[in-house]
Every structure is written in structure tokens, then in C-alpha cells.
C-alpha positions in Angstrom: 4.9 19.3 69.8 2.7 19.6 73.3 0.8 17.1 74.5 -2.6 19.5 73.4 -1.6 19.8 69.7 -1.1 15.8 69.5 -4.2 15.1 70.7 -5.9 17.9 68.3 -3.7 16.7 65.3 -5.4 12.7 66.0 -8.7 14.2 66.2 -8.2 16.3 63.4 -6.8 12.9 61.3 -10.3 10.9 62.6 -12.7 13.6 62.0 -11.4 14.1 58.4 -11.2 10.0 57.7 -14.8 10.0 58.4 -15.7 12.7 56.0 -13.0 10.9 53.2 -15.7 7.9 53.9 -18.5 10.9 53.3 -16.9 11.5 49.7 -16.4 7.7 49.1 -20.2 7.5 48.5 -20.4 10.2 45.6 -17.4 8.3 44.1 -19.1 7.1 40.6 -21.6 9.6 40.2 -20.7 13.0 41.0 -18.5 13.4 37.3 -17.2 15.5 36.1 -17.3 17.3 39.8 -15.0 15.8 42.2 -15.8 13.6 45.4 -16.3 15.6 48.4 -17.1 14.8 52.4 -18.0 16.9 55.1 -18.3 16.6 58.6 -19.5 19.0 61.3 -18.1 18.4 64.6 -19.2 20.7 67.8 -17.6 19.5 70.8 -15.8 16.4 69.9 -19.4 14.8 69.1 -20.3 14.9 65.1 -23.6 17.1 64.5 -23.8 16.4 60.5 -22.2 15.3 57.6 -22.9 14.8 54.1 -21.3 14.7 50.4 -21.9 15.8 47.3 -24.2 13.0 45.2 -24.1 14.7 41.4 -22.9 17.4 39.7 -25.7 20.8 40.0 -26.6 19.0 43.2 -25.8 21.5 46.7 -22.1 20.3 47.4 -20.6 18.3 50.5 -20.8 21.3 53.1 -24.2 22.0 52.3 -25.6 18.8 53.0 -23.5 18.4 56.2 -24.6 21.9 57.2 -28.1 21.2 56.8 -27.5 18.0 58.9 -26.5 20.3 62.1 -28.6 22.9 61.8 -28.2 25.3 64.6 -25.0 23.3 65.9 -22.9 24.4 63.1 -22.7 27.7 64.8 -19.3 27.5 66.8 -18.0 24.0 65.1 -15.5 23.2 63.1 -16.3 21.6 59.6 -14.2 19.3 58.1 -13.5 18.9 54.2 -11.6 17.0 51.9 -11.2 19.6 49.3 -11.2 23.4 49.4 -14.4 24.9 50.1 -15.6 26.5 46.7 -15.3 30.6 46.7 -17.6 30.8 42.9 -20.6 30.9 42.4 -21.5 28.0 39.5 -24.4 25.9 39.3 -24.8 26.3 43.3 -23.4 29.2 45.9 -20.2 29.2 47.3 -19.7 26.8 49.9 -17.0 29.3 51.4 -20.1 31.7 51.9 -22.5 29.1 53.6 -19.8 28.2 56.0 -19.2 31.5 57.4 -23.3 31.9 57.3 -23.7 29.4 59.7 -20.9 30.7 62.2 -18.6 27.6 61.8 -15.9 28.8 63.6 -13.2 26.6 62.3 -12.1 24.3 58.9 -10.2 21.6 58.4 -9.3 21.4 54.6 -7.4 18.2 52.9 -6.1 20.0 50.4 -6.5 22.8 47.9 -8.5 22.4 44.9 -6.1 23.1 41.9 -9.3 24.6 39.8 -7.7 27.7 39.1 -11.0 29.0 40.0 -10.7 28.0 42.9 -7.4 27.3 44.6 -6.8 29.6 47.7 -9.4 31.8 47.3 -11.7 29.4 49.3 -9.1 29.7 52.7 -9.0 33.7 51.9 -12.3 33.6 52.1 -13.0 32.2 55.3 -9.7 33.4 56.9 -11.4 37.2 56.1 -14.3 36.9 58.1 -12.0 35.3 61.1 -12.5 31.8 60.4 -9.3 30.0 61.7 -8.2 27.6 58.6 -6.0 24.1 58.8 -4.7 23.1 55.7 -3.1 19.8 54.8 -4.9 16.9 56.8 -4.9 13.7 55.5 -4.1 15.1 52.2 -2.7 12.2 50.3 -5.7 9.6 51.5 -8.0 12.7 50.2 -6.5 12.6 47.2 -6.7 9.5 46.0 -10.7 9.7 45.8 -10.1 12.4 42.7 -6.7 11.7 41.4 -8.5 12.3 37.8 -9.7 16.0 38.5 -6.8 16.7 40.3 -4.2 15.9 37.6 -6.9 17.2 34.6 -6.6 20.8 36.5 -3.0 20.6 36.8 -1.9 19.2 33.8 -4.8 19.5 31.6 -4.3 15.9 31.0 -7.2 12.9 32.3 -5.6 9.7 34.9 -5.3 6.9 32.5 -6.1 3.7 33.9 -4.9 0.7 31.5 -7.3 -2.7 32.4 -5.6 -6.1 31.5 -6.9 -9.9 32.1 -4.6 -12.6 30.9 -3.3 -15.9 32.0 0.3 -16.4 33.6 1.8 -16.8 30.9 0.6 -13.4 30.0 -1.9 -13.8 27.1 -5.5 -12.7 26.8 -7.0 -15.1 24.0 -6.2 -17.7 21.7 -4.7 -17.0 18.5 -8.6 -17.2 16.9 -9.3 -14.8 19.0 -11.3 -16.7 21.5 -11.2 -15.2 25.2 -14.4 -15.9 27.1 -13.5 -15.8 29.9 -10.0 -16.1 31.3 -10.8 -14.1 34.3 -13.4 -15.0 36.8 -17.1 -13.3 37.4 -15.5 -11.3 40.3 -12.8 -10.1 37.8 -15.5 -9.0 35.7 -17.0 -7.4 38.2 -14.8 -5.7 39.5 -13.9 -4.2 36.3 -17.4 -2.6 36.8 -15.9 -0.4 39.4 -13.0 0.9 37.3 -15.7 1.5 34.7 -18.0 3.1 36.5 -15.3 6.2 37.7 -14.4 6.5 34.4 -15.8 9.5 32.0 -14.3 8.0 29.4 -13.1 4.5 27.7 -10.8 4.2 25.3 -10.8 0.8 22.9 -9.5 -0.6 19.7 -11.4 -1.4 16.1 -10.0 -5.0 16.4 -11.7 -4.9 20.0 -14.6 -3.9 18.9 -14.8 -6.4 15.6 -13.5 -9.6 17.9 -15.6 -9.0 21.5 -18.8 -6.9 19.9 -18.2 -5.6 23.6 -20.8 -3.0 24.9 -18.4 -0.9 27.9 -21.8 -0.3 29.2 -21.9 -0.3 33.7 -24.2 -2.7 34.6 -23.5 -3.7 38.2 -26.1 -3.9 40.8 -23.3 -4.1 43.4 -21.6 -0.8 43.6 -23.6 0.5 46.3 -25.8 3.2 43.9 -28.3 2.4 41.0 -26.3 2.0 37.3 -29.2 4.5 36.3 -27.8 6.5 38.6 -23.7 6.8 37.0 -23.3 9.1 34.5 -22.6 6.9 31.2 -18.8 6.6 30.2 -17.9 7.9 26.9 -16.9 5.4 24.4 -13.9 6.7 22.0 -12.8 3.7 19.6 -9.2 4.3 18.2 -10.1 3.4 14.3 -7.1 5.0 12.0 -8.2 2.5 9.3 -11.4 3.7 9.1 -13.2 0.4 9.4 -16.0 1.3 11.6 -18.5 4.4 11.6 -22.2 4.5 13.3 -24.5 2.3 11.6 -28.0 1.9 13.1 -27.6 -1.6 11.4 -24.5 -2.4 12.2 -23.2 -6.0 13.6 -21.7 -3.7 16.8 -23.3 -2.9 19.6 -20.9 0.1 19.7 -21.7 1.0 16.5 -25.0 1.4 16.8 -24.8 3.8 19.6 -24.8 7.5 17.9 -22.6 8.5 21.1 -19.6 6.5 20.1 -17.0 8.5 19.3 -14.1 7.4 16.6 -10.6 8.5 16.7 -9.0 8.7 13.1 -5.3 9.6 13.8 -2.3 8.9 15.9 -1.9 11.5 18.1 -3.0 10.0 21.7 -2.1 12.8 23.7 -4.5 15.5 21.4 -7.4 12.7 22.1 -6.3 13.1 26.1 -6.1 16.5 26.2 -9.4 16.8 23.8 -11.0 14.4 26.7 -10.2 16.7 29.3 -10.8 20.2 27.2 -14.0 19.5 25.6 -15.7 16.4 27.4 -15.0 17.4 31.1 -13.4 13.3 31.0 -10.9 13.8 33.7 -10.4 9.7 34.6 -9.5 7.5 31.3 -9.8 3.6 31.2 -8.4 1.7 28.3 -9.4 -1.5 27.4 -8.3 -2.5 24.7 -6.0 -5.3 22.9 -1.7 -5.5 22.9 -1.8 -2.8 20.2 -3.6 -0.2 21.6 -2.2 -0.9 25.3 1.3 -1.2 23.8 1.4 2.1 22.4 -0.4 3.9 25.6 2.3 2.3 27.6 5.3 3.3 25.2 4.3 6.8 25.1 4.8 6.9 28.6 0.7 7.9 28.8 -0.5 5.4 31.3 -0.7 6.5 35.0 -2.3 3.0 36.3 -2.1 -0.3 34.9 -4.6 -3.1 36.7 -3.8 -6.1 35.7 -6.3 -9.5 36.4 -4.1 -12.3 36.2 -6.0 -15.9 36.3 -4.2 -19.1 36.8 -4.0 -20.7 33.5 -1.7 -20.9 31.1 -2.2 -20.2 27.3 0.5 -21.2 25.3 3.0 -19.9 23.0 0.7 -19.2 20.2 -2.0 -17.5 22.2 -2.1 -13.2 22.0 0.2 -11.5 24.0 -1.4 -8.6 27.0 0.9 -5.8 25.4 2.4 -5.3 22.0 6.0 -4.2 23.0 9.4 -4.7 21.5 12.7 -3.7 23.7 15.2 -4.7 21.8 17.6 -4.7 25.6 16.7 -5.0 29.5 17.4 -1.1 29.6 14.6 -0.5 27.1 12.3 -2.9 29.6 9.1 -1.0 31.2 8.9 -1.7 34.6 6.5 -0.4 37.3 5.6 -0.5 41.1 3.5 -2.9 42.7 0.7 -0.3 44.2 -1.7 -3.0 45.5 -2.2 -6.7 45.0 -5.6 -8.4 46.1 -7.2 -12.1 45.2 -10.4 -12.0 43.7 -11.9 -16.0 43.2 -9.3 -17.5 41.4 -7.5 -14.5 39.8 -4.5 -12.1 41.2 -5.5 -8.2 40.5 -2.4 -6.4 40.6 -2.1 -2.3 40.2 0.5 -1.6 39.5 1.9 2.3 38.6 5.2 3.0 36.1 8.2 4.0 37.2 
């Protein structure tokens, strides 16, 4: 490689990790569209950027093009997902490009939408727009690993939440768990809830925590008024709960609740993704529900809070598993580990 490509390959990595920071700040409220940045670079010198705030809101290059005006003509744009080539609820962003006489685009990766994959490069690379494909790609992809697996698999990411104590427990036999985890647990949990489309619990959740899966945080850097509220889908094949305006549940109260009657988790998954547009799944939920997740291989992310205490034999166990040998054992890699107060969060992904 000469000297002149290395230093256009470095620029090329900077300019595109400041628009993955662009997309960063659409992260919990642009569902079900993904989380795009742009930036607009004439010169070496950045003349805008922008990203794309909500879905039926002017996407990432728009913004970013609006930010440079005049200066767009002749730059090179940078994106961290294929420029869209259909029209929807806005233009194609393929089109403004080439209508403000970028010259050049830098593209992460391709968008699987079959809508759109490729035809966004072909577009640009008709009108003489010279195209770089493959930049950063796996950083890119991390901001949107739900939509990106829902369009190639037509299956959501399914993030399974745990808190327990070392010993691995998450209440005491009566059922008494507040709280193991600390208030920065908690809150981070607020995060994991607010990228989700949908969460997934249990009946016995819902009868022992009356828990309300509702994002409340005032620290996630946007309004909660402003994230697009999770779907609640409560996995009752017994039948024991059903909306009731009276009802002792919070959950049940709300007519939006949704309740799952039979055992067939991957139909409610693909359902998610078919008719609800839920393209990132969390689950929290008690051993039950997270043990059979798990055992159906259906879990692409398990974060696990893990405060120091200890809760004794008799006390719940986190999952509801039962190899009978060590080659039956579920074991997974250690993605990230971070301290949080008192308590370890590990995410962790199966092997």
C-alpha cells in the first residue's frame, strides 16, 4: 500500500468514527429505523454533519447536507449505512447526495433491507460518484445489530437482562428481591430498555414484582417522552392474567400489553419482527422464562448484573437449567465487563 492510500485509509477510519458518534445520538429513538451518521468533509475540514432523530424525520445525510450547504458540492460524505435508493416516508438519500454534487462516499456497510441493499452504491456510482465500501464496518454495526439481523434473518437481537448475587440467585425463596443490584444497575438497565422495541416477561414476574418496564430515565441524553415506548409481551400459557382496567398489575391495566398463550418462542420472535417492526428483544424475566430462551439456543446477548452478596442455598436460582453432564453445560464469551457501584455487569454472548 503507498504511503497516499495509508494516509486516505486513516482519514477515511476518523471521518467515519465521527459520524458513528453522529448515529450514537439517534440510538433510542429513531425505532424501528436504524441509527445513522453523516459527515461532510470538503478539504480535510468537516462542513456538516447530522443523524437521523426518528423515524418519518429527513434521514442522516439530509441533515448533514443541510449543515454544509454550498460546501457539499465537491466533498465527500461519509455514512454508516448505505444511502437509501426508495422513496418511503422521505426521498432518497442516494438522490440528495448526487443533488448537491458530493463528489465522493464513504459507506460502512450495506443496508441488508432488501429494499435497499446495493442499489444505493448503483445509484451514486451511475451518476459518477466514486463509492468506498467497508469502513469501519463492524464498529458501524454494532449501533443496529437488531435491524441488521431482523433484515437478514427475519429474526429480532435478543438481549437476556439478569441481576443476582454471587452465588447466582435473584431473590429469596418468598420471593423478595428489592434490590440486589445497586441504583446504577438499575439504571443502567434503563439503557438496555430504552433500544429495545420490545420486552419480553413472565406471568410469575408480573404477579411477584407488579413491575411496570416503563423508561423513565432522565439520564440517557434525550427526553423519555421522546423514546418510542417498548412493547410489553408477557409469556402467560396458563392463562392467569388478561387486561383488566382494575386489575392489581400495573401491566395489566395497560390495554397495550400483549399476552403470549403458547410455547412456541421463535413464532413470538418472528411475529415481533413481521408484524411489530421489534427488531431488538429484551427479556427480563425469572429462571423459567430465561431458561428456556437460553435452551433453545434464542438468546444473542446475555447481560448479567452481578452484586456482591451472597444468597444462600434456598434462594431462586438466575436460570432454570438442567444438564445432566459438563458437555450439555452452556457456556458463552465474555464480550465486556464493567463495574457499576458495587455490582460487576458482564455481557456476555453464547458460544
Amino acid at each position: 500500500m503507498s504511503t497516499k492510500n495509508h494516509a486516505q485509509d486513516a482519514k477515511d477510519r476518523y471521518f467515519m468514527m465521527l459520524a458513528i458518534e453522529q448515529a450514537k445520538q439517534g440510538l433510542y429513538t429513531t425505532r424501528p429505523n436504524p441509527a445513522v451518521g453523516c459527515v461532510i468533509v470538503q478539504a480535510d475540514e468537516i462542513v456538516g454533519q447530522g443523524f437521523h432523530p426518528k423515524a418519518g424525520e429527513p434521514h442522516a445525510e439530509v441533515f448533514a447536507l443541510k449543515d454544509a450547504g454550498r460546501q457539499a458540492e465537491g466533498a465527500t460524505a461519509y455514512v454508516t449505512l448505505e444511502p437509501c435508493s426508495h422513496t418511503g416516508r422521505t426521498p432518497p438519500c442516494a438522490v440528495a447526495l448526487t443533488n448537491a454534487g458530493v463528489t465522493r462516499v464513504v459507506i460502512a456497510g450495506l443496508d441488508p433491507n432488501p429494499q435497499v441493499s446495493g442499489r444505493g452504491v448503483k445509484m451514486l456510482q451511475d451518476v459518477g460518484i466514486t463509492v468506498t465500501v467497508g469502513v469501519l464496518t463492524a464498529q458501524a454495526e454494532l449501533l443496529n445489530r437488531g435491524f441488521l439481523k431482523a433484515m437478514r434473518t427475519q429474526m429480532p437481537y435478543v438481549r437476556l437482562k439478569i441481576a443476582t448475587s454471587l452465588d447466582g440467585r435473584t431473590a429469596m425463596a418468598s420471593g423478595e428481591s428489592k434490590w440486589i443490584t445497586s441504583a446504577a444497575a438499575r439504571e443502567d438497565v434503563q439503557k438496555l430498555r430504552a433500544q429495545s422495541g420490545a420486552i419480553i416477561t413472565g406471568s410469575e414476574t408480573v404477579i411477584a414484582d407488579d413491575p411496570q418496564f416503563n423508561v423513565r430515565s432522565e439520564q440517557l441524553g434525550v427526553s423519555p417522552k421522546q423514546i418510542p415506548k417498548p412493547m410489553v409481551i408477557v409469556l402467560d400459557r396458563r392463562q392467569r392474567l388478561t387486561h383488566n382496567l382494575q386489575s392489581n398489575y400495573q401491566l395489566c391495566r395497560r390495554t397495550d400489553t400483549v399476552y403470549w398463550r403458547n410455547d412456541d418462542l421463535t413464532a413470538l420472535l418472528k411475529n415481533l419482527v413481521k408484524e411489530h417492526q421489534c427488531y431488538d428483544v429484551l427479556i427480563e424475566a425469572g429462571a423459567s422464562v430465561a431458561g428456556s430462551f437460553l435452551s433453545q439456543q434464542l438468546v444473542d446477548e446475555m447481560i448479567v448484573y452481578q452484586a456482591p452478596c451472597l444468597l444462600g442455598a434456598q434462594a431462586r436460582a438466575m436460570v432454570d437449567l438442567n444438564p445432566i453432564s459438563l458437555a450439555q453445560q452452556l457456556r458463552f464469551d465474555i464480550d465486556s465487563h464493567e463495574q457499576l457501584s458495587s455490582d460487576l455487569k458482564l455481557t456476555l454472548l453464547p458460544l
